[in-house]
N, C-alpha and C positions, 0 to 999 in steps of 0.2 A: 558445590552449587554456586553459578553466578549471582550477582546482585539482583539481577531483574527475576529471576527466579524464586530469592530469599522475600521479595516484596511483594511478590505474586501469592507467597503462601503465607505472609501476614497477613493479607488485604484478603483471601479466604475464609481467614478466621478473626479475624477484626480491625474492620476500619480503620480504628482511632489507631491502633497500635499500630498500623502499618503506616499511618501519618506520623507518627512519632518519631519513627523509623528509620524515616525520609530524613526528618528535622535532624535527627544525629547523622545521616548521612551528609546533610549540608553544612552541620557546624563542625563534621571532620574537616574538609577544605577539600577533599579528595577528589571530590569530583563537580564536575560543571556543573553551571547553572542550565544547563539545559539538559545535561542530562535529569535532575534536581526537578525540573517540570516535567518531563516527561512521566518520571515516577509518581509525580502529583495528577498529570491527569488521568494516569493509570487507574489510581486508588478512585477519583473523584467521579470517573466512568464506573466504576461497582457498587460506587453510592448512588447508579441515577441521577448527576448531577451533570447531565449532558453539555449546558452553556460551559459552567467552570471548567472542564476535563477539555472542553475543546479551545476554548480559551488558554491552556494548557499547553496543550499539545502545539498548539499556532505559534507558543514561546519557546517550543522547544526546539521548531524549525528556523526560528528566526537566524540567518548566518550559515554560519559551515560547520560551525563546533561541536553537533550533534552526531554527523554525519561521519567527521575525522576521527571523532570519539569511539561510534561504535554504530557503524553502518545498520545492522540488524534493526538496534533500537529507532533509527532513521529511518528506516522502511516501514516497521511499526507505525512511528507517530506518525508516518505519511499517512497509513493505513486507514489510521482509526479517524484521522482528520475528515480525509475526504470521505468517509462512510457517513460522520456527522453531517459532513454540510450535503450530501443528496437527502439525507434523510431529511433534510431539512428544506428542501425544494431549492439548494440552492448548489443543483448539477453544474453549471458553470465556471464556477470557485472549484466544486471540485474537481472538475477537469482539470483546472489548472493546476491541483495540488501532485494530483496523478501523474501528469505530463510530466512534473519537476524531476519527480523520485522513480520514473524509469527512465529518465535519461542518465540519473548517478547508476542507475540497478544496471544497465544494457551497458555499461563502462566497466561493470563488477565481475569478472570473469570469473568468480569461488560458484560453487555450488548454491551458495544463499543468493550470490546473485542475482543466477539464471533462474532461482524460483519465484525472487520477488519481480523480475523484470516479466514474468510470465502473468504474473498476480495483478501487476500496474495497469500491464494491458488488458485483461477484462476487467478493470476496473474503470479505466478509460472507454472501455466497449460498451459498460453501462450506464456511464453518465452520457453519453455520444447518443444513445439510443431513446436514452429519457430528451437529450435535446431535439431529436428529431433527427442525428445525422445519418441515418440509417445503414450508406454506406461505407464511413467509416467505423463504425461500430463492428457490421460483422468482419471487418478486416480485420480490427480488433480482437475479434472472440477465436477469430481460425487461425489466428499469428498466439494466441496465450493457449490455447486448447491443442494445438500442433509443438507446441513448446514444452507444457508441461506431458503431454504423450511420450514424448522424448526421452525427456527428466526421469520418469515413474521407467519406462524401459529400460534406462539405463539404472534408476536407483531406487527401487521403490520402497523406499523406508517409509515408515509408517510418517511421519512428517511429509513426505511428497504424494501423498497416495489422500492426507486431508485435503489439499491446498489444488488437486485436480477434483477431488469429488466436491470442493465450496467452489471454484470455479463454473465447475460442469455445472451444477444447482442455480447459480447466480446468474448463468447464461440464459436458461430456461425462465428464469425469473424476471430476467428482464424485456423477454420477447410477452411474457404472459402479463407485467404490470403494461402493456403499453396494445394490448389485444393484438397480439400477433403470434394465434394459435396455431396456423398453417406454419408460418415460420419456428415456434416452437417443436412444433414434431418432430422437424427433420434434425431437430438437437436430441429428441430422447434418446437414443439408440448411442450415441455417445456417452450421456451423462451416467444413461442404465449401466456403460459398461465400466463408468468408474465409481459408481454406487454400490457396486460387486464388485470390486478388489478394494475395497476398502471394507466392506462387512467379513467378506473372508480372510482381510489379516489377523494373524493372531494376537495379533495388538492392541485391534477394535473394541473399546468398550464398550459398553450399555448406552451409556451416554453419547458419546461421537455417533454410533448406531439409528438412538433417534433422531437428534438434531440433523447428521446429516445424510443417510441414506433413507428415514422420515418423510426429510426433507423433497425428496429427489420421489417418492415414493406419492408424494402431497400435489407439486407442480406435474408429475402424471396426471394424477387423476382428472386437474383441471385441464390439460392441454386433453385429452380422450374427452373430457364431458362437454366442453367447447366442440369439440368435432364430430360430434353425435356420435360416440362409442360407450353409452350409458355403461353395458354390463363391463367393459373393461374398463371403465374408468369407476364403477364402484370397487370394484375389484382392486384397484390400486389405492381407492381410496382408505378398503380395508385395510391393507397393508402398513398405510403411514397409521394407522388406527391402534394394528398388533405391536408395532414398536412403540407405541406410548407417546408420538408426534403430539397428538392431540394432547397430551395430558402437560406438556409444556407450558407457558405462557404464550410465547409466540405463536404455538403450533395451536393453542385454543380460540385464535384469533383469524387464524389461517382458517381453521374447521369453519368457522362463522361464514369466512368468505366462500368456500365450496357450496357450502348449505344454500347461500345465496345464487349463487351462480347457475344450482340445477334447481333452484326453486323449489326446496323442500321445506318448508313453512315452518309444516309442523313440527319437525326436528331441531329447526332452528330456535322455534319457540320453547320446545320441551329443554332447550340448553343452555337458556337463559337464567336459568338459578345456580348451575353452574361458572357463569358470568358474575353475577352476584357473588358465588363465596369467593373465587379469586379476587376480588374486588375487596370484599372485607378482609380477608387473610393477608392481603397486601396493604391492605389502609390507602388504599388508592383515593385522594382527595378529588373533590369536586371540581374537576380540570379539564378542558376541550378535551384533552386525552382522552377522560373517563366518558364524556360525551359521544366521542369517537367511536371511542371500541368497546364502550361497555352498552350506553342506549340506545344511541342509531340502531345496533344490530336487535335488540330488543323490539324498537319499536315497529320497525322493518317485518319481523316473523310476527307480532300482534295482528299485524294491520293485514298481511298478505294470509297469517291462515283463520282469516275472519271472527278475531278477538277484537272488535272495533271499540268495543269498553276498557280492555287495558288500556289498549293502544292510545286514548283518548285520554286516560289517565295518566300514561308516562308523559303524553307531550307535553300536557298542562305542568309536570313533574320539572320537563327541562324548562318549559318558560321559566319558571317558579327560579330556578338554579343561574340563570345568566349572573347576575348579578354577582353573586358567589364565587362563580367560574372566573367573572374579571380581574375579581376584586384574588382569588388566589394565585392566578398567572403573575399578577404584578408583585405581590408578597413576595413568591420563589423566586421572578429575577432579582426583587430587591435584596433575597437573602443569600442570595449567590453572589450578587454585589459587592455585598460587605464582608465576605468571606475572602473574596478578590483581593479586597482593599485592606484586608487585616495580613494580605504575605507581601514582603516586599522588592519579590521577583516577579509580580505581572506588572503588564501595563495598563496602569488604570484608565487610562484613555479608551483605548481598544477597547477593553471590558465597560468603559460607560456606552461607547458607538453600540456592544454589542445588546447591552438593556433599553435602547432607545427603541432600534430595529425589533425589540421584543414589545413595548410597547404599540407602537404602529402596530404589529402584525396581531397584539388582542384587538384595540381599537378596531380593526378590520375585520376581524375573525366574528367580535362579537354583535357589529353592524347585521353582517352575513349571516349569524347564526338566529338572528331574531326574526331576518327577514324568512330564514328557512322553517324556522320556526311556526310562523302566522300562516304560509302555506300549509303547514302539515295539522294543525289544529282547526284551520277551515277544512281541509278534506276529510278529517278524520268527524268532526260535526256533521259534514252532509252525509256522508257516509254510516253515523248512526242515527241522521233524521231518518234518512231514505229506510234503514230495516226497522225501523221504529214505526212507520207509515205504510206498509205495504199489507 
């Protein structure tokens, strides 16, 4: 078993031990300081500690040492970098990170090459599309989706048969964050056919099953319910339903968003206590996050299936929490901070730019949120004068 393997199943089974792990990995001398961070933001992405991991990972590209080291792991931190900063609205940056690590990948003529140079470019395809370039993008998705067709033809080991069906899903994914159902469809019939060779290897577990043919099962339903194909798109919706999609965390987030999108209220509302105990069972703090994804969707199914008294209660709930919400976003950078500042392989610069940038962005968030706020407890008021008065 390689290192990044033996670190992968500490960090399964506990944290600290797989930090420990690390620290005798670096005080053997054996191995770089970049490789040394990458295995930190490894662990420090399973802890949910997205700024530190990627702060991490940004140390571990720094140079060529990572890259000479051990390519694979450089495709990796490319990977996970540029996933952090789109998620983070900042497509740009990761375009650029993308761009870097498939021009070493498309130089890489091994087999890991040609699948991460396949992976760079839909990954390049979906920041391009989040940017608005529309037509480099699908250049992008039919140059890594003709790529990996190939790859999977020529080899389809259970390793190439993931990295086509998260492609194929991610493609789909990104026509559908950006409303481009029409364009979406003419991808399903693709993705469908690598969401089936991936369920029928005998390799598929339970797990890869939902997350990603779930997955592939999930972005149906929405591209069919956007297209007015209700019975086939509940129909798929069932589907990612039978494989347990729903019962994931992302995939319970996902369900909220369907619920939404064909405007079923009452469904949305009856799954709102489900929202709650993942909430509790997670200790999810009172965080824009938890605002995000836990009461927005709440408040949304009160108010649309004529609960105008919850509804009226939760928002008065979030005014009540700004405060709370600010005062905990700045705690977590601060304690990400000093956790930073306690190893003395980052760059503590970097890591302050990057708590500044996190400050600004509550400051803004929390302007935003109050003002969205004051709208939604004035509509939700006239809205329970009005059936109070009639």
């Amino acid at each position: 078993m390689n290192i990044d393997s033996l670190v992968r199943v500490k960090m399964n089974t506990n944290s600290d031990d797989a930090m420990a792990y690390i620290d005798s990995l670096e005080a053997s001398g054996s191995f770089s300081n970049s490789m040394i961070c990458y295995f930190r933001g490894l662990v420090y992405n399973a802890m949910r500690q997205r700024t530190t991991s990627s702060l991490y990972f940004q140390k571990a590209l720094e140079g060529d040492e990572l890259r000479q080291e051990c390519p694979e792991l450089f495709y990796q931190a490319s990977d996970y970098l540029s996933t952090f900063l789109s998620n983070r609205g900042k497509n740009a940056e990761a375009l650029e990170v993308a761009n870097k690590y498939y021009e070493v990948a498309r130089q890489d003529e091994s087999p890991k090459g040609r699948q991460w140079t396949a992976i760079a470019l839909h990954s390049m395809g979906y920041f391009q599309m989040q940017l608005g370039m529309k037509e480099m993008a699908e250049r992008s998705f039919s140059m890594a989706y003709m790529a990996l067709s190939q790859i999977v033809q020529a080899d389809s080991s259970y390793n190439n048969l993931l990295s086509y069906v998260r492609v194929s899903v991610n493609i789909l994914d990104a026509y559908t964050t950006t409303g481009q159902y029409d364009e979406a469809q003419k991808w399903l019939s693709s993705a469908e056919v690598a969401a089936e060779r991936l369920a029928a290897s005998p390799e598929c577990v339970a797990s890869d099953r939902t997350k990603y043919v779930g997955a592939f099962a999930f972005q149906k339903a929405v591209v069919l319910a956007k297209r007015g194909s209700k019975d086939s798109a509940d129909e798929a919706y069932r589907m990612a339903q039978e494989m347990g999609y729903f019962n994931t965390v992302y995939g319970l987030f996902e369900q909220t968003h369907y619920l939404r999108t064909t405007e079923r209220w009452d469904d949305l509302a009856a799954l709102t206590p489900k929202l709650d105990s993942v909430a509790q069972v997670w200790q999810v703090p009172m965080s824009f996050y938890y605002m995000q994804e836990y009461m927005a969707p709440r408040f949304t199914a009160y108010l649309k299936s004529g609960r105008k008294e919850q509804a009226l209660e939760l928002a008065e709930k979030i005014v009540s929490a700004i405060d709370s919400v600010a005062v905990h976003e700045q705690n977590h950078e601060m304690q990400e901070i000093t956790t930073i500042a306690n190893r003395k392989d980052m760059n503590i610069a970097a890591a302050k730019q990057e708590v500044d940038q996190a400050y600004l962005w509550v400051k803004i968030l929390s302007i935003t949120l109050v003002l969205l706020i004051v709208c939604i407890i004035g509509y939700a008021v006239y809205q329970n004068f009005k059936s109070k008065n009639k």
